[in-house]
Backbone as JSON, one array per atom type, in Angstrom:
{
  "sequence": "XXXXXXXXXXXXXXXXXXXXXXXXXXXXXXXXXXXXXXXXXXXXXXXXXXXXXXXXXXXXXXXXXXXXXXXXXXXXXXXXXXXXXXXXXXXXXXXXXXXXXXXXXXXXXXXXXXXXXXXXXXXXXXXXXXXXXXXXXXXXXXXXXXXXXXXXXXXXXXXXXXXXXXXXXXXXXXXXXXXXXXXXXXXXXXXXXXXXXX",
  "N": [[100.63, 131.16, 108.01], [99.53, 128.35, 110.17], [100.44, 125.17, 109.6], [98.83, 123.16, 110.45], [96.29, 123.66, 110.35], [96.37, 124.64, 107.84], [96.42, 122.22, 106.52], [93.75, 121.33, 107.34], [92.44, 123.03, 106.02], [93.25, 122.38, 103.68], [92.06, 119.33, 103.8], [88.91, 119.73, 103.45], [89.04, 120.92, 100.83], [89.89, 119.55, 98.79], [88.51, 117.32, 99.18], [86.97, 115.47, 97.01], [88.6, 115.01, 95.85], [90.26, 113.27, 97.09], [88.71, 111.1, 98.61], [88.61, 109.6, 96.37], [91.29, 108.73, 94.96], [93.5, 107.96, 97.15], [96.12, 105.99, 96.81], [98.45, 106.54, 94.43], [97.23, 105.42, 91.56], [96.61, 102.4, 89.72], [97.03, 103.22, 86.7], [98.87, 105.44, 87.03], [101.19, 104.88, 87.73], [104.27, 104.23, 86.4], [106.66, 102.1, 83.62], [109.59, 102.53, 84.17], [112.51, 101.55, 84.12], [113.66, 98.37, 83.4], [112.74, 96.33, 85.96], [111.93, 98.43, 87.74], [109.44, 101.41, 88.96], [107.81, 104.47, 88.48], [105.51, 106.95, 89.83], [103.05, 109.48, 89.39], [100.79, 111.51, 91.3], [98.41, 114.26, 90.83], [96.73, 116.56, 92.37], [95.0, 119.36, 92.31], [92.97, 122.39, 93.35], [91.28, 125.19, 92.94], [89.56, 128.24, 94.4], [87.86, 130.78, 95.56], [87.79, 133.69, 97.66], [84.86, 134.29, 98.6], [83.26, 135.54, 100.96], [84.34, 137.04, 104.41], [83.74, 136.27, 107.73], [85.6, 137.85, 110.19], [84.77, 138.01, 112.56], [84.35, 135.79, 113.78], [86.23, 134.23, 112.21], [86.25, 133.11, 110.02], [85.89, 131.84, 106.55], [84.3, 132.02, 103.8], [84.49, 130.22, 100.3], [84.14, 129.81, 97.31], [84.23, 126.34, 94.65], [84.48, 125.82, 91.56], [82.9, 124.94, 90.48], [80.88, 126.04, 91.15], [80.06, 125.43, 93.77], [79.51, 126.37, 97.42], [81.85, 126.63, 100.25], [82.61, 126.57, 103.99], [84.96, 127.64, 105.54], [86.42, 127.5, 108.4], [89.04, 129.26, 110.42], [91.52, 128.55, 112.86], [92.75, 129.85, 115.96], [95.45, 129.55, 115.61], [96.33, 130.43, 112.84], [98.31, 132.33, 111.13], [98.2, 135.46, 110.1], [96.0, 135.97, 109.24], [94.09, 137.92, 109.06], [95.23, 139.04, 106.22], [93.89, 138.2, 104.11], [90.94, 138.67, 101.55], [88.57, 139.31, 100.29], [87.72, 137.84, 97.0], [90.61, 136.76, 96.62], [92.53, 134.22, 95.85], [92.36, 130.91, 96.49], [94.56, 128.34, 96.47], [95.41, 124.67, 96.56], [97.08, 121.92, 96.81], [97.64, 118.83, 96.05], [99.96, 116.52, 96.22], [100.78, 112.97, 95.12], [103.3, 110.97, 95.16], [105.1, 107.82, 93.95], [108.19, 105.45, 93.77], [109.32, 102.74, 92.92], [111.67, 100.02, 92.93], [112.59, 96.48, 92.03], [114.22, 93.99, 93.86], [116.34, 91.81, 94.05], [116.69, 88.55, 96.07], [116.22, 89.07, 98.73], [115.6, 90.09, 102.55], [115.65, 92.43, 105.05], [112.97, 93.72, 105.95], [111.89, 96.75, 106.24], [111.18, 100.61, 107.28], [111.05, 104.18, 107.53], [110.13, 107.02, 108.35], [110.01, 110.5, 106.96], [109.89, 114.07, 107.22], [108.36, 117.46, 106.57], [107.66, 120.7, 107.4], [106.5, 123.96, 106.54], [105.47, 127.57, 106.36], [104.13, 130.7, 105.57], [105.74, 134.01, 105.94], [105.45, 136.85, 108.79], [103.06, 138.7, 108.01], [102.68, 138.2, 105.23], [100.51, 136.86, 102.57], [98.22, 133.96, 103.74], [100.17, 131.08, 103.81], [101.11, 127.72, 103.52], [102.8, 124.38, 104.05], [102.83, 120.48, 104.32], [104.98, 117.95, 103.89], [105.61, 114.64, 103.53], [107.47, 111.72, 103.48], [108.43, 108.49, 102.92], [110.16, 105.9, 103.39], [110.64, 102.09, 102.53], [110.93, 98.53, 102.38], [109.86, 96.24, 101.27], [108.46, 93.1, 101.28], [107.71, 90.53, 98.46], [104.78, 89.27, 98.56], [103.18, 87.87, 97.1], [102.36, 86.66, 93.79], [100.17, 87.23, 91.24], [100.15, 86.41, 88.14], [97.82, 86.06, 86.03], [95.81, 88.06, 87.06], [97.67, 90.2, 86.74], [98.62, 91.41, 89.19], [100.48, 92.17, 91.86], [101.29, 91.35, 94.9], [102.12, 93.22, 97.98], [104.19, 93.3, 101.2], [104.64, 95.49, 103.78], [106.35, 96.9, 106.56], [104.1, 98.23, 108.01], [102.08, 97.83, 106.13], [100.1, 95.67, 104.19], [99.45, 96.08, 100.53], [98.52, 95.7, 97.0], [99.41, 96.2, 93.96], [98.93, 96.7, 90.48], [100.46, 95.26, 87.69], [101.2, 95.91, 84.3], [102.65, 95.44, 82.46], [103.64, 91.99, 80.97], [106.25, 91.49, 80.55], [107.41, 92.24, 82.52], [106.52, 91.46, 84.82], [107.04, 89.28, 84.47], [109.55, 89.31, 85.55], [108.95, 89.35, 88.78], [109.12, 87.54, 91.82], [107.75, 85.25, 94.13], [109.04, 86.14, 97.33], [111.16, 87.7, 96.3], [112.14, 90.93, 97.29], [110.75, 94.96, 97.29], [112.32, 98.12, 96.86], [111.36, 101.2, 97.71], [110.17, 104.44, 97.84], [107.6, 106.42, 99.09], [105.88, 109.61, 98.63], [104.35, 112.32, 100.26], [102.41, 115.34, 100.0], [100.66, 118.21, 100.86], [99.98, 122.02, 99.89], [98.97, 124.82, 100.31], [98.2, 128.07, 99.1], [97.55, 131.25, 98.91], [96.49, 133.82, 97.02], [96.98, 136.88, 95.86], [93.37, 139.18, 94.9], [92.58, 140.27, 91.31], [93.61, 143.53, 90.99], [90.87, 146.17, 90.29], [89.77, 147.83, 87.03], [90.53, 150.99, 87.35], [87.36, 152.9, 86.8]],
  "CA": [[99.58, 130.2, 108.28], [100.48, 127.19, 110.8], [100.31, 123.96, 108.82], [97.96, 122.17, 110.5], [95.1, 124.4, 109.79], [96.45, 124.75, 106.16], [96.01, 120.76, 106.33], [92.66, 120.84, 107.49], [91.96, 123.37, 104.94], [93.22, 121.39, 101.97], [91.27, 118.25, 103.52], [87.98, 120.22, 102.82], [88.63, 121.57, 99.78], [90.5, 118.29, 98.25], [87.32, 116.14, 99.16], [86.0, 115.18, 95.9], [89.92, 114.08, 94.49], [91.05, 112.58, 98.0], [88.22, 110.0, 98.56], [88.72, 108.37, 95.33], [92.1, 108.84, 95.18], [94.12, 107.73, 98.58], [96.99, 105.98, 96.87], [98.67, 106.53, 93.07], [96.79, 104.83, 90.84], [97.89, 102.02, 88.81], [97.76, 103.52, 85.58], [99.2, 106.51, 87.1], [102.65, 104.19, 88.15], [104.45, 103.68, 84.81], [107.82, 101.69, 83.68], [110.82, 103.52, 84.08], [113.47, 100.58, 83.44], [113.55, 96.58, 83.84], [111.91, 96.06, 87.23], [112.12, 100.07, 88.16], [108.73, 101.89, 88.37], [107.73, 105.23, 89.07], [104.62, 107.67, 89.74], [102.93, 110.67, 90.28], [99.18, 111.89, 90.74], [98.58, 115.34, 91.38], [94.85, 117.07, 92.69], [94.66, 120.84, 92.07], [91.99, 123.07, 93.34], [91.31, 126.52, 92.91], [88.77, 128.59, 95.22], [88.31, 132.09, 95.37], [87.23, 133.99, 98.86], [83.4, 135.01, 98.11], [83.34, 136.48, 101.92], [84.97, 136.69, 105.68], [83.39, 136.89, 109.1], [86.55, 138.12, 110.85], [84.4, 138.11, 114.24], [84.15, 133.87, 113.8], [87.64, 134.22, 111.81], [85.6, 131.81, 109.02], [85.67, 132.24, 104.9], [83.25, 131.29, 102.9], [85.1, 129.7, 99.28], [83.41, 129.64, 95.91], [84.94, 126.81, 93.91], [84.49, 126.32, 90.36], [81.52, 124.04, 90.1], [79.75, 127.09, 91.74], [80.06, 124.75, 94.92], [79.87, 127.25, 98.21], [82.3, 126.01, 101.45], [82.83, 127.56, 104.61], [86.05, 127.2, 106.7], [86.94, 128.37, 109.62], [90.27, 129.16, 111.04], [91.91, 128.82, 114.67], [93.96, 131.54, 116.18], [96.87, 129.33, 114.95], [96.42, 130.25, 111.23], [98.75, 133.46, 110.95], [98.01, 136.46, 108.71], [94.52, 135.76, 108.68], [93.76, 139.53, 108.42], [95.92, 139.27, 105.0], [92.9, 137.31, 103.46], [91.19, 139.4, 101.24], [87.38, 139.03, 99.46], [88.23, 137.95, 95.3], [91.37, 136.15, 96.88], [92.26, 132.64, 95.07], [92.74, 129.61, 97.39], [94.63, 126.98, 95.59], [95.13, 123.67, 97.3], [97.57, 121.15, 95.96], [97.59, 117.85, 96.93], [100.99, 115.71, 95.21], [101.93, 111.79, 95.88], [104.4, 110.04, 94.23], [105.69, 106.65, 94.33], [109.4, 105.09, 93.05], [109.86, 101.0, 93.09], [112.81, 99.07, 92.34], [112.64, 94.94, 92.29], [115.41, 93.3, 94.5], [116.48, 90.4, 94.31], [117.49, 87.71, 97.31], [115.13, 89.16, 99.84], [116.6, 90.52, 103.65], [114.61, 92.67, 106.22], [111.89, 94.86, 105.73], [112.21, 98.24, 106.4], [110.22, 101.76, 106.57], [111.34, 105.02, 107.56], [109.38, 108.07, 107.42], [110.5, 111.98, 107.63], [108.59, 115.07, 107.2], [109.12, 119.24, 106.46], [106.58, 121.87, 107.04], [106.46, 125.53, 106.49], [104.7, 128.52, 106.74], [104.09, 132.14, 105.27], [106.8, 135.04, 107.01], [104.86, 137.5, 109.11], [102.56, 139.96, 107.01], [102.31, 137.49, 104.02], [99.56, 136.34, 102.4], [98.71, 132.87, 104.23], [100.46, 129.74, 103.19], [101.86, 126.54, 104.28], [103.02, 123.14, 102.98], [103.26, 120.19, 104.71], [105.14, 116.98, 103.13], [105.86, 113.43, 104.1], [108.3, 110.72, 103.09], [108.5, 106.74, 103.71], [111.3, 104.85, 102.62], [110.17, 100.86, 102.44], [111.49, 97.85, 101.81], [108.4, 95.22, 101.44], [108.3, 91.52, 100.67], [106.78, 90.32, 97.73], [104.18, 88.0, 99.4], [102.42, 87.26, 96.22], [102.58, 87.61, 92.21], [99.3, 86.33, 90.53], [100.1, 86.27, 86.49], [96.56, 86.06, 85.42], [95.22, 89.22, 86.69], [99.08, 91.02, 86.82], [98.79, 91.09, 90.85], [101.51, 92.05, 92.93], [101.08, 91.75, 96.67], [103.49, 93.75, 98.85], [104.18, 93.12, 102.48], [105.65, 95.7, 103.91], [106.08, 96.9, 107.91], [102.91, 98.33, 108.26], [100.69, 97.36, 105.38], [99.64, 95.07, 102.5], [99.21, 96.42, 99.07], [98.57, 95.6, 95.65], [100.06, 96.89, 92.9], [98.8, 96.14, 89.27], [101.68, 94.98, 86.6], [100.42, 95.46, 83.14], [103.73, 94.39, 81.46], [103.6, 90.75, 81.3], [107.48, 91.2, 80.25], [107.73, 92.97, 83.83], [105.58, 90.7, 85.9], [107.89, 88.17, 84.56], [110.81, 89.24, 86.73], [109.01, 89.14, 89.96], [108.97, 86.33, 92.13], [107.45, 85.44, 95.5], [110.0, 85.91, 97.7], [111.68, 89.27, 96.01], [111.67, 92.47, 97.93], [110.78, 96.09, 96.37], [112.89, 98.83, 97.78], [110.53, 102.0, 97.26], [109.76, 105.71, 98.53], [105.89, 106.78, 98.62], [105.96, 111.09, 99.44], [102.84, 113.2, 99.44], [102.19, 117.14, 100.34], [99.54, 119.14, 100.57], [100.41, 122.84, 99.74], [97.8, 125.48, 100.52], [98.45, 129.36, 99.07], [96.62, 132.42, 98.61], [96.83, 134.95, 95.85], [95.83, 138.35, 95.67], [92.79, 139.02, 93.5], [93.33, 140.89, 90.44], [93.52, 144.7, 91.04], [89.99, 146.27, 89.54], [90.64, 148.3, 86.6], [89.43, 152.5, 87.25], [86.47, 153.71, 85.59]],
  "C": [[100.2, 128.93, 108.84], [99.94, 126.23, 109.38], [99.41, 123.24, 109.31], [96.59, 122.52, 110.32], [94.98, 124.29, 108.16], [96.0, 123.26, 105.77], [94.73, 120.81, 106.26], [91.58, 121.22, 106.39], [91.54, 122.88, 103.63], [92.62, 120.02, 102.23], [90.03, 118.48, 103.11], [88.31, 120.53, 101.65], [89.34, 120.17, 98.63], [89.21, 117.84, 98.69], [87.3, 115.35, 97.94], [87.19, 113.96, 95.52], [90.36, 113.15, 95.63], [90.25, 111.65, 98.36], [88.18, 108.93, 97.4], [90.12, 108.63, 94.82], [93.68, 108.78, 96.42], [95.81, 107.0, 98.26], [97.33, 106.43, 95.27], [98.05, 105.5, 92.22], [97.0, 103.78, 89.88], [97.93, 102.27, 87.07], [98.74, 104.81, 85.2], [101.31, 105.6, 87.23], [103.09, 103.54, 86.84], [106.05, 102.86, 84.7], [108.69, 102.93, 83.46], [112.28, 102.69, 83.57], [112.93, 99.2, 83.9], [113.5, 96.44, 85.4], [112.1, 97.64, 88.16], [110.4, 100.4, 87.91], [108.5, 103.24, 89.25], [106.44, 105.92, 88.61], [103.85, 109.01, 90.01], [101.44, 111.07, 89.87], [99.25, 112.9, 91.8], [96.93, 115.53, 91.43], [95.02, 118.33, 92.92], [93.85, 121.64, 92.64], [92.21, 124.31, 93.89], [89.89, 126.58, 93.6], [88.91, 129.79, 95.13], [87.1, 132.32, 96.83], [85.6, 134.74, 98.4], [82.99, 135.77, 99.54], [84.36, 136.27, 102.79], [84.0, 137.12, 106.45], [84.99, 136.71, 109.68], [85.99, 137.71, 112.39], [84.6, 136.39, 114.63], [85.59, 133.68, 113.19], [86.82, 132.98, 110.58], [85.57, 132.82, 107.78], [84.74, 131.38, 104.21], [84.03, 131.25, 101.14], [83.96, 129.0, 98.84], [84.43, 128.29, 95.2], [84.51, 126.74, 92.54], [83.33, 126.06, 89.87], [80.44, 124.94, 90.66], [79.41, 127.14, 93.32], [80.13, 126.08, 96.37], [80.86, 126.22, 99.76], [82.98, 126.89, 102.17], [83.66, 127.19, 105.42], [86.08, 128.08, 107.49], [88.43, 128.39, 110.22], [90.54, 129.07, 112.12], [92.45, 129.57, 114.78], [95.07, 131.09, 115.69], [97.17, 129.58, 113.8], [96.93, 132.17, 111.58], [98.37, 134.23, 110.15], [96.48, 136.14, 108.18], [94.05, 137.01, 108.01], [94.19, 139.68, 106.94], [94.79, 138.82, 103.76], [91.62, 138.19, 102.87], [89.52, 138.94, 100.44], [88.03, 139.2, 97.37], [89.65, 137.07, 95.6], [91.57, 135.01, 95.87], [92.9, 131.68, 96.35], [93.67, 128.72, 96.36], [95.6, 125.76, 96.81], [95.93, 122.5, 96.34], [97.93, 119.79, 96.67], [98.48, 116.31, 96.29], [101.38, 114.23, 95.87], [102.7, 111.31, 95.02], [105.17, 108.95, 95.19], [106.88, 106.12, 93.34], [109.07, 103.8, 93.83], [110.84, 100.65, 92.18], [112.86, 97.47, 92.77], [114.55, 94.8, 93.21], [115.05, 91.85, 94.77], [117.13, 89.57, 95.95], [116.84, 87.74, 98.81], [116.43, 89.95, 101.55], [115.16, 90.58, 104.22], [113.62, 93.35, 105.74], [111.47, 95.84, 106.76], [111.08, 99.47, 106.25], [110.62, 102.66, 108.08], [110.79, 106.41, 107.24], [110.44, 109.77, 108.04], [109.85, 112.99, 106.77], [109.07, 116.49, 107.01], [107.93, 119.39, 106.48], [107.2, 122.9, 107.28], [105.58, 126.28, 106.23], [105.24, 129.73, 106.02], [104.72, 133.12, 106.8], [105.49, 135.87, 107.44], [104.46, 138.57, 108.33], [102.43, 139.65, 105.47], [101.34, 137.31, 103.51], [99.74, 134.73, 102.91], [99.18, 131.77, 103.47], [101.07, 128.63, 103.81], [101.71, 125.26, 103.4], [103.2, 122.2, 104.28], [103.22, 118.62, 103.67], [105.92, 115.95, 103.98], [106.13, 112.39, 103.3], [108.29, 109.48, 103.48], [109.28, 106.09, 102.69], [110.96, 103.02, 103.14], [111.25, 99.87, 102.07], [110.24, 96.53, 102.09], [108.89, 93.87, 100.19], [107.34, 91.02, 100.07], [106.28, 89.16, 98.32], [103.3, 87.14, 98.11], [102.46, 87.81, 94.67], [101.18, 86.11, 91.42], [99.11, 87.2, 89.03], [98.49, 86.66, 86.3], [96.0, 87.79, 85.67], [96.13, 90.37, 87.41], [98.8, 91.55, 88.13], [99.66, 91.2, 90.97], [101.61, 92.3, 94.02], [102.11, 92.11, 97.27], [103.27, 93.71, 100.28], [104.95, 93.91, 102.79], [105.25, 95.71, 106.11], [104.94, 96.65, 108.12], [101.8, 97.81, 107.22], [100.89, 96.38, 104.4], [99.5, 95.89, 101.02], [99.18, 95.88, 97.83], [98.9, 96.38, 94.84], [99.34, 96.19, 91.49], [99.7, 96.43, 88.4], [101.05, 94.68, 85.27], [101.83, 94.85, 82.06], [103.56, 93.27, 81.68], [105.15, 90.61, 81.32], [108.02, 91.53, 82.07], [107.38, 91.86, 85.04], [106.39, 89.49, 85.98], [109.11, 88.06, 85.36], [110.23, 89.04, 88.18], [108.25, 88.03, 90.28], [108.69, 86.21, 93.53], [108.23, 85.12, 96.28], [111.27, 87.25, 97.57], [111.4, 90.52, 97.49], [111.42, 93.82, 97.06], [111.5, 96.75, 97.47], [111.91, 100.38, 97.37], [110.45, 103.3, 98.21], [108.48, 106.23, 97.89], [106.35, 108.49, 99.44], [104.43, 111.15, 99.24], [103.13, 114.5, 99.93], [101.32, 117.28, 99.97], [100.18, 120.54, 100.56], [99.19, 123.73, 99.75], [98.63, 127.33, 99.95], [97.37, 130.3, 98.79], [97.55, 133.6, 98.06], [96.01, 136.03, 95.96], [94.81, 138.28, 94.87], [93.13, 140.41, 93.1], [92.95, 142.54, 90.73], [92.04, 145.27, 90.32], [90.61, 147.43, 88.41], [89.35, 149.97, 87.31], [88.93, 152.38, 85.95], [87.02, 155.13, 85.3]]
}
């Protein structure tokens, strides 16, 4: 299965967790040491194939909430034929974020790099694709009262919420964080379960 189909896949079937969910959360980002923090929020979903039109190359996916959704594939999605009525979809959708405080300040930095892959010929379909950004963002703002920490980095702004007050106390406007944000989406398909003979 190419990857960018498998993407488009897991943006339908992720809906529900990926609109209210876009970055790690801040009670999902926890202390790890004295100005160190790290996170991770994961989104799951299972689906199971309830039909195929092969002639349209489209599946129609059950998932749990009873919910019906109908994708369609392009000719780029390999091993379509492998796809199987009773199938399971599952759809994984991982980010994680690492920060470390620095002191003294410099440049600000960001770096991204990327891997995808794909199911071997005659597989059941699958594909992953994951993405990296290495940062270095200038603390533009630290408001105590409601544990605020504004980050400047290349491309964006952000807030962060600091519920240590012991934590909040090390940073200062003017600091840098040095940090790596990943994510992946991972798309596979599982056989369904053999029936048993009558």
């Amino acid at each position: 299965m190419k990857i960018r189909s498998a993407l488009a896949t897991a943006a339908l079937v992720l809906l529900p967790f990926t609109a209210s969910a876009q970055q790690p959360t801040a009670d999902a980002v926890s202390l790890v040491g004295p100005g160190k923090f790290a996170g991770v929020v994961e989104a799951k979903v299972t689906s199971t194939v309830e039909s195929i039109d092969k002639a349209t190359r489209s599946v129609v996916l059950k998932r749990a909430n009873g919910e019906l959704l109908k994708v369609t594939a392009g000719e780029q999605v390999k091993n379509f034929d492998q796809i199987q009525v009773g199938d399971k979809i599952v759809a994984t959708h991982t980010r994680a974020l690492v920060l470390e405080l620095k002191k003294g300040g410099g440049v600000r930095e960001r770096a991204e790099s990327s891997d995808q892959g794909s199911a071997k010929p005659g597989e059941k379909p699958a594909g992953y694709d994951a993405k990296e950004v290495k940062f270095v963002a200038d603390v533009q703002k630290v408001d105590v009262k409601k544990q605020i920490v504004t980050l400047r980095g290349v491309e964006n702004t952000v807030q962060l919420k600091i519920k240590d007050p012991e934590q909040l106390k090390l940073i200062k406007k003017g600091d840098q964080v040095e940090g790596v944000y990943a994510e992946a989406v991972a798309i596979s398909v599982t056989a369904a379960p053999a029936k048993a003979k009558k």
